[in-house]
C-alpha positions as CSV (number, residue, x, y, z in Angstrom):
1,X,83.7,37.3,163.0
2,X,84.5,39.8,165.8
3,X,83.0,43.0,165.9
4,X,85.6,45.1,164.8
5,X,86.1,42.7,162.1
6,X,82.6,43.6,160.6
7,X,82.8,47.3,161.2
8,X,86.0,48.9,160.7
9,X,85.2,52.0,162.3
10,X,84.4,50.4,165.3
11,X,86.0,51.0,168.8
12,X,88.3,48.6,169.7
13,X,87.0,47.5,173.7
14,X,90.0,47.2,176.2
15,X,90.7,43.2,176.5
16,X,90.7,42.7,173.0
17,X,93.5,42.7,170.9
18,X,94.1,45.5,168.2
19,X,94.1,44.0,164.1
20,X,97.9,44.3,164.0
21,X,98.1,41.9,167.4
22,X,97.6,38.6,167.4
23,X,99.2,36.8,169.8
24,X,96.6,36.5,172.1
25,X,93.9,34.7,169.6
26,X,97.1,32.5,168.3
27,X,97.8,31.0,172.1
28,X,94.1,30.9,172.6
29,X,93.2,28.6,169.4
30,X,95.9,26.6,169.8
31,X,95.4,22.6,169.4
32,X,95.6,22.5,173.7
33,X,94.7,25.6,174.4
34,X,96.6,25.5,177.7
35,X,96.9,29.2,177.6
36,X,93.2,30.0,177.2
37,X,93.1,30.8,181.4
38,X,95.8,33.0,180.9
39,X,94.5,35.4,178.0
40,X,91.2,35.8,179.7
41,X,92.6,36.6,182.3
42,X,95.2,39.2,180.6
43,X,92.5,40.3,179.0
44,X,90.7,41.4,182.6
45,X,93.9,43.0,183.3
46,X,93.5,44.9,180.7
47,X,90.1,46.4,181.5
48,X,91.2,46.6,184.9
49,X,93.9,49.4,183.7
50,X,91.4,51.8,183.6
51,X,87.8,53.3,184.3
52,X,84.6,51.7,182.8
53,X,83.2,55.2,182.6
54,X,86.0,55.8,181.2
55,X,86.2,52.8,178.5
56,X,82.1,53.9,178.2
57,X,83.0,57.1,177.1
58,X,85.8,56.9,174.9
59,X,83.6,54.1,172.9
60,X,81.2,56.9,172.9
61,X,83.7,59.3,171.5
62,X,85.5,57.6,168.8
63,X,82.0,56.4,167.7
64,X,81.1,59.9,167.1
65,X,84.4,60.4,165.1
66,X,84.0,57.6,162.8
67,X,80.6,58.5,161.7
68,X,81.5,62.3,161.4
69,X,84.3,60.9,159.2
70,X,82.1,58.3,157.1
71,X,79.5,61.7,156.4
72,X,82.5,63.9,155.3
73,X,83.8,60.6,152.9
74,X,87.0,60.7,155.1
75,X,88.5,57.2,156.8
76,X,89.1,57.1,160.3
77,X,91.5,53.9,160.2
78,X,94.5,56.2,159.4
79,X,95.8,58.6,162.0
80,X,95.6,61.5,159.9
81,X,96.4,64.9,161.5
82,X,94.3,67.0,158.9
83,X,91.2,64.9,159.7
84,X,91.5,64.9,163.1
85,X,92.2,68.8,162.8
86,X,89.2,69.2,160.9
87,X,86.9,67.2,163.0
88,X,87.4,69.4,166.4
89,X,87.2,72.5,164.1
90,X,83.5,71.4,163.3
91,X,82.9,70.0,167.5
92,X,84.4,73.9,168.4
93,X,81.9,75.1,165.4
94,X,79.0,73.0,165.8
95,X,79.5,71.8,162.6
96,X,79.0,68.1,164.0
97,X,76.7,68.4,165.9
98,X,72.7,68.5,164.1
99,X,71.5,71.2,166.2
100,X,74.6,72.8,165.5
101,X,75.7,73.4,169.3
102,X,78.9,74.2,169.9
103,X,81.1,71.6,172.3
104,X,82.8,72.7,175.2
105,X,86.9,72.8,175.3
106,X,86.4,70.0,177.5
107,X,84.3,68.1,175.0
108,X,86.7,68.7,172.2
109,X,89.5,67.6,174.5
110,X,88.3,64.6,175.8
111,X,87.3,63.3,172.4
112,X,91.0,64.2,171.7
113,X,92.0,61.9,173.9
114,X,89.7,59.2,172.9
115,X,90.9,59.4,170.0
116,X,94.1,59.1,170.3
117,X,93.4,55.8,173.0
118,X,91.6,54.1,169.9
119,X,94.0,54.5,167.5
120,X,97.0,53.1,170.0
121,X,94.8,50.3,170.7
122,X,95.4,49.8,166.9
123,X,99.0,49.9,167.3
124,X,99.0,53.3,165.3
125,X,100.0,56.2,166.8
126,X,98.2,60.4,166.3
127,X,100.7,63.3,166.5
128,X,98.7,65.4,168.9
129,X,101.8,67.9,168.4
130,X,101.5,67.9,164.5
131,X,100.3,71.7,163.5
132,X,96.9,70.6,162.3
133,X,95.9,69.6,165.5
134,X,98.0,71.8,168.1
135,X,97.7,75.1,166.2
136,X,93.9,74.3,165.7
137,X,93.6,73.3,169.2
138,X,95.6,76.2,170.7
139,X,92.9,79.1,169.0
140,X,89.7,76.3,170.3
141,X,91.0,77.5,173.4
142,X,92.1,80.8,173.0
143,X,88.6,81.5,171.1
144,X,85.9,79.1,172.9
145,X,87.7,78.6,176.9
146,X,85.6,79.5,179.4
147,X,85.9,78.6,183.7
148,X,84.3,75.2,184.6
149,X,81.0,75.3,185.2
150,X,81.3,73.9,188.8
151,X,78.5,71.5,190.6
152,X,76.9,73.0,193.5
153,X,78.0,71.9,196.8
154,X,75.9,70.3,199.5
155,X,76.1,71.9,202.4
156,X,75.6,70.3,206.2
157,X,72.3,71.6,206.8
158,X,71.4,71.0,203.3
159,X,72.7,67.0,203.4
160,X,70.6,66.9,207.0
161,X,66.9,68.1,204.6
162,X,68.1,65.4,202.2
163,X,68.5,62.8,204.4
164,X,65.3,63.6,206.7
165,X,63.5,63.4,203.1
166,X,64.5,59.4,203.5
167,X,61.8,56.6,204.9
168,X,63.7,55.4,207.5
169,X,61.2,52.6,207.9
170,X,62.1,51.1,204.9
171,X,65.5,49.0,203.4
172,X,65.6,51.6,200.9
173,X,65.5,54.2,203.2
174,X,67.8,53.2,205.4
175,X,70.3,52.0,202.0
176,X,70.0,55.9,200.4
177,X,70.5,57.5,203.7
178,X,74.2,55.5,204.5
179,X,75.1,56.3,200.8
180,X,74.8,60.0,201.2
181,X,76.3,60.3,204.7
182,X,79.3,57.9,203.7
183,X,79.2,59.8,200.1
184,X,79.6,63.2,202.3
185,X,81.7,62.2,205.3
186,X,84.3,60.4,203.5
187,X,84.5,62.9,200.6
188,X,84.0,60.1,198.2
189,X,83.6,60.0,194.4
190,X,80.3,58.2,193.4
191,X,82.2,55.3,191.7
192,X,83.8,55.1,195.3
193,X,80.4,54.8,197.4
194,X,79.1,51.7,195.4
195,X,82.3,50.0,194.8
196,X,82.6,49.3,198.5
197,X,82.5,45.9,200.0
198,X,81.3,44.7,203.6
199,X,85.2,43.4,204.5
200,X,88.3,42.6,202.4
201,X,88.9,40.8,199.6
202,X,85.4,40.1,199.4
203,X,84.4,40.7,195.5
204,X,86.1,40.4,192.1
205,X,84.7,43.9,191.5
206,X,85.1,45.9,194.7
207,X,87.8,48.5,194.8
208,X,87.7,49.2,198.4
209,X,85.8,48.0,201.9
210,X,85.1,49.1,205.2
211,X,86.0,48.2,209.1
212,X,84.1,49.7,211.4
213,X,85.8,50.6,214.8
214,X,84.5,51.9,218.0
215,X,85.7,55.2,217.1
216,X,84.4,55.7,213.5
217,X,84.9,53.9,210.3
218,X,87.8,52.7,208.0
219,X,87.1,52.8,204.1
220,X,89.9,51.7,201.8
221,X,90.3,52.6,198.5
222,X,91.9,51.7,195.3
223,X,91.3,55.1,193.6
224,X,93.8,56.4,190.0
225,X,96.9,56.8,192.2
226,X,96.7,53.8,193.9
227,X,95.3,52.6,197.6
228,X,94.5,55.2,200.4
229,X,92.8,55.2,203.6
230,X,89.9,57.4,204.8
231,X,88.5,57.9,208.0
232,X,85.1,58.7,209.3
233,X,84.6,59.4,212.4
234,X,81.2,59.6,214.1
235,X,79.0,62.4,214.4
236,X,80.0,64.9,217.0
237,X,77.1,64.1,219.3
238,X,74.5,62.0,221.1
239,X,71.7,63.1,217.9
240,X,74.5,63.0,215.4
241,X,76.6,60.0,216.6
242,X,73.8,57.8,217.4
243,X,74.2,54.2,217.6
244,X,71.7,51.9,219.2
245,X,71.8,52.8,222.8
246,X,71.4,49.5,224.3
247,X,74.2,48.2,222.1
248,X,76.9,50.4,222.8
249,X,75.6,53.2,225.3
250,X,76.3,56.3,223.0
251,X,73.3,57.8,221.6
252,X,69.7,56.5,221.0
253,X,69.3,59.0,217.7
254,X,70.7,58.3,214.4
255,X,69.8,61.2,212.5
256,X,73.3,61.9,210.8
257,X,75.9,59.6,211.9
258,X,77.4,57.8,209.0
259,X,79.0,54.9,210.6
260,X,75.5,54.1,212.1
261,X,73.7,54.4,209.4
262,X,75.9,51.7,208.0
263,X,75.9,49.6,211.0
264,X,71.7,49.9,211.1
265,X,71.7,49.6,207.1
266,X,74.2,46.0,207.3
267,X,71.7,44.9,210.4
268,X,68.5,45.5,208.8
269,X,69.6,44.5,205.6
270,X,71.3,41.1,206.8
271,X,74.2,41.9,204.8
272,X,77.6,40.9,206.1
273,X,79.5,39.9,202.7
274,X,79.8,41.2,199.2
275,X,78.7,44.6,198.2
276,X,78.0,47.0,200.6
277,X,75.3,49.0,198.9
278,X,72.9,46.9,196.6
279,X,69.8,46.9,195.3
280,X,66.6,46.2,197.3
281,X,64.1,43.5,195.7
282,X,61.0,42.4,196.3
283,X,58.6,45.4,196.3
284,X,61.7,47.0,199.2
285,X,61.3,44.0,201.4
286,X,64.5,42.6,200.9
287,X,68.0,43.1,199.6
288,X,69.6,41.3,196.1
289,X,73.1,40.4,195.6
290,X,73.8,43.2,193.2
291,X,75.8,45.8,193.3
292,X,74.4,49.4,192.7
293,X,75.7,51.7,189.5
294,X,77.2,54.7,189.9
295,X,74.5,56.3,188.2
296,X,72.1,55.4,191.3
297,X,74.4,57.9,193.4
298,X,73.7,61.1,191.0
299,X,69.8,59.8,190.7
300,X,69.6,60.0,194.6
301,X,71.3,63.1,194.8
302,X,68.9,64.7,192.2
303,X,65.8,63.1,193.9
304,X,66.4,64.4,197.5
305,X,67.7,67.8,196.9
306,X,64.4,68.6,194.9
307,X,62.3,66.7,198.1
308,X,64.1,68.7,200.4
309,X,63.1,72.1,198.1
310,X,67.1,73.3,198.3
311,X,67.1,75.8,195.6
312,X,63.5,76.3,195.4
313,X,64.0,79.8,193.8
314,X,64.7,78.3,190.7
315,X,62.9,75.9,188.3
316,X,63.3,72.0,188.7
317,X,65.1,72.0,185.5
318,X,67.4,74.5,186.4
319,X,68.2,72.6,190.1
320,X,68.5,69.3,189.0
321,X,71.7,70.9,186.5
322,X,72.8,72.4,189.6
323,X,74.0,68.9,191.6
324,X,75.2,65.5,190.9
325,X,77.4,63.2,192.8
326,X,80.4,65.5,193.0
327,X,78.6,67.9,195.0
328,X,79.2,65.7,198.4
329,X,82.7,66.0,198.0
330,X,82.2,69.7,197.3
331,X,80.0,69.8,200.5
332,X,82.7,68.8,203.1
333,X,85.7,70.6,201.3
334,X,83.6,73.5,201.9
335,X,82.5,73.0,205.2
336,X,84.6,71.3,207.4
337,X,86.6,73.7,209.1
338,X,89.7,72.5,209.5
339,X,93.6,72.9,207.8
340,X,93.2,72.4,204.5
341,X,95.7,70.0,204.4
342,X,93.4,67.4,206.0
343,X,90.5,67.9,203.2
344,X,93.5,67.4,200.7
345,X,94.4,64.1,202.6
346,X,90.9,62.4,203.0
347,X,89.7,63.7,199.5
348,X,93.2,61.7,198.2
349,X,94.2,65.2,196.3
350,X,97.8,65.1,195.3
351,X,97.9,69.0,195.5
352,X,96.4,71.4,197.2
353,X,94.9,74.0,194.5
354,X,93.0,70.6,193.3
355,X,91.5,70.7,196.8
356,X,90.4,74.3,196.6
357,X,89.0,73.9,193.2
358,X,86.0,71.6,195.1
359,X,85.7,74.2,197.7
360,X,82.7,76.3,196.8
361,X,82.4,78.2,199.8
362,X,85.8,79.5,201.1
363,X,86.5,82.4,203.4
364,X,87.3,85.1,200.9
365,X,88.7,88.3,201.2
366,X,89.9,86.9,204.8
367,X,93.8,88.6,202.9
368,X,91.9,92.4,202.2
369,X,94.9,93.9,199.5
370,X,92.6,96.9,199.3
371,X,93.0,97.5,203.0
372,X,96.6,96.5,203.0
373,X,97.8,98.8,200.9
374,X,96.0,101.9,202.6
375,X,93.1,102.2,200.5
């Protein structure tokens, strides 16, 4: 018996079929089962059409439903617009929650949304338009809305503290301090950095690789709106484009260069296939196959900016909220000074007010209205 079959309440996981659809299990029990290759593999399709933070938390979120709905004696098998009404009524009152904390608009939207993934996986359909959800929704919003608590962003001087933080003498080292540089140079989502590979078409899990070039560094991407190309170029300097002098004749440093602190992490680490960024074994004396988490970018992030004492004003608590892994694409929409439209390119923005929305420092009041109109 499946899962869902034993709990009816449970998520349906992308790659299996919904109760209403079996064609899959028919083909796959059949007497040959000839067709067994092909539904696994349409079933890795099928995971492959979206995120797996994003399958994570719309599990996580039509869990919660279901068990709000078994407490209030209500079924959550039927796509019923007064239940669902309901049930973001108590997430915007903090009725559902058992310290009685109200959820964000976002919260309440994105559970929403899970919500209405599950039941589709079922082959049922929610009305988000009926009046017990839109109406309710609508005054959520117009009652609870408030502007987006924004990450902080990391800053070029700041990045440069993190990174000297680092043991450079160590794989580790050497391993954190190419993930943040990369992280920050390339404007890359966290999922990005460890979902890199060495060279093309290397993994069954990599969305993307790199080719480094005398001039700077290639990464490829398969990102939501399909593949794109960013480029890193190496650091403007001898100390910031640094690598090893006897090898190449442009720099002995490597404080900040990104593409050498690839190059010196995939020569150290003897890594020249599969993932780029892994984990390091053996009490930090070597390097494993694996592939890092996602995660493991927002823990590093957190760990070096409290090392490096940015933000000491404030309590560790309070600076550790502050930053997390969207906060190195922050840091070069903010600082690099150049047309916007460039920042908008390499951060694979499809507009340009999504662009602005990660810049945290921007030359305001540059357009003075006040002074404009003769005040």
């Amino acid at each position: 018996m499946s899962e869902n079959d034993a709990d009816p309440h449970a998520s349906p996981s992308l790659g299996t079929p919904p109760p209403d659809d079996s064609a899959l299990s028919v083909v796959s029990s059949g007497p040959a089962g000839r067709l067994a290759p092909l539904v696994d593999r349409a079933r890795t399709y099928v995971e492959a059409a979206s995120a797996a933070n994003t399958r994570r938390a719309y599990t996580a979120d039509w869990t919660h439903f279901s068990r709000w709905c078994r407490r209030q004696g209500l079924s959550a098998l039927a796509p019923e617009p007064q239940t669902v009404g309901l049930y973001i009524t108590a997430l915007a009152s903090g009725a559902a929650a058992p310290n009685g904390k109200s959820a964000s608009v976002a919260t309440i939207e994105r559970r929403l949304s899970a919500i209405c993934w599950n039941y589709k996986q079922r082959g049922l359909t929610l009305d988000r338009q009926d009046r017990h959800i839109a109406t309710v929704l609508a005054g959520i919003r117009n009652r609870h809305a408030a502007p987006p608590r924004q990450k902080e962003a990391i800053l070029p001087e700041e990045l440069i503290a993190m990174v000297e933080t680092l043991d450079r003498g160590t794989l580790r080292g050497l391993r954190d301090r190419a993930m943040l540089l990369v992280g920050f140079a390339g404007g890359l989502r966290r999922s990005e950095i460890v979902a890199l590979d060495c060279g093309r078409d290397q993994t069954g899990d990599g969305r993307g690789w790199v080719e480094i070039l005398d001039k700077g560094m290639i990464v490829t991407l398969r990102g939501k709106t399909g593949w794109r190309e960013v480029e890193i170029g190496r650091g403007s300097s001898d100390l910031t484009c640094p690598v090893a002098a006897v090898e190449t004749g442009r720099g002995s440093s490597d404080l900040t260069c990104p593409v050498a602190a690839v190059e010196t992490w995939l020569k150290l680490g003897r890594i020249g296939h599969g993932p780029l960024f892994r984990r390091v074994t053996g009490k930090g004396k070597s390097v494993g196959p694996a592939r890092l988490k996602d995660q493991e970018i927002a823990r590093l992030i957190k760990k070096t900016v409290l090392a490096a004492g940015i933000r000491g004003d404030m309590p560790e608590a309070e600076r550790v909220k502050l930053f997390s892994g969207h906060s190195l694409r922050a840091g070069l929409a903010s600082s690099a000074e150049v047309d916007e439209r460039y920042v908008q390119k390499q951060l694979g923005h499809a507009s340009a007010e999504m662009t602005r929305r990660y810049q945290r420092r921007r030359d305001r009041f540059r357009v003075n209205l006040t002074k404009a109109a003769g005040l």
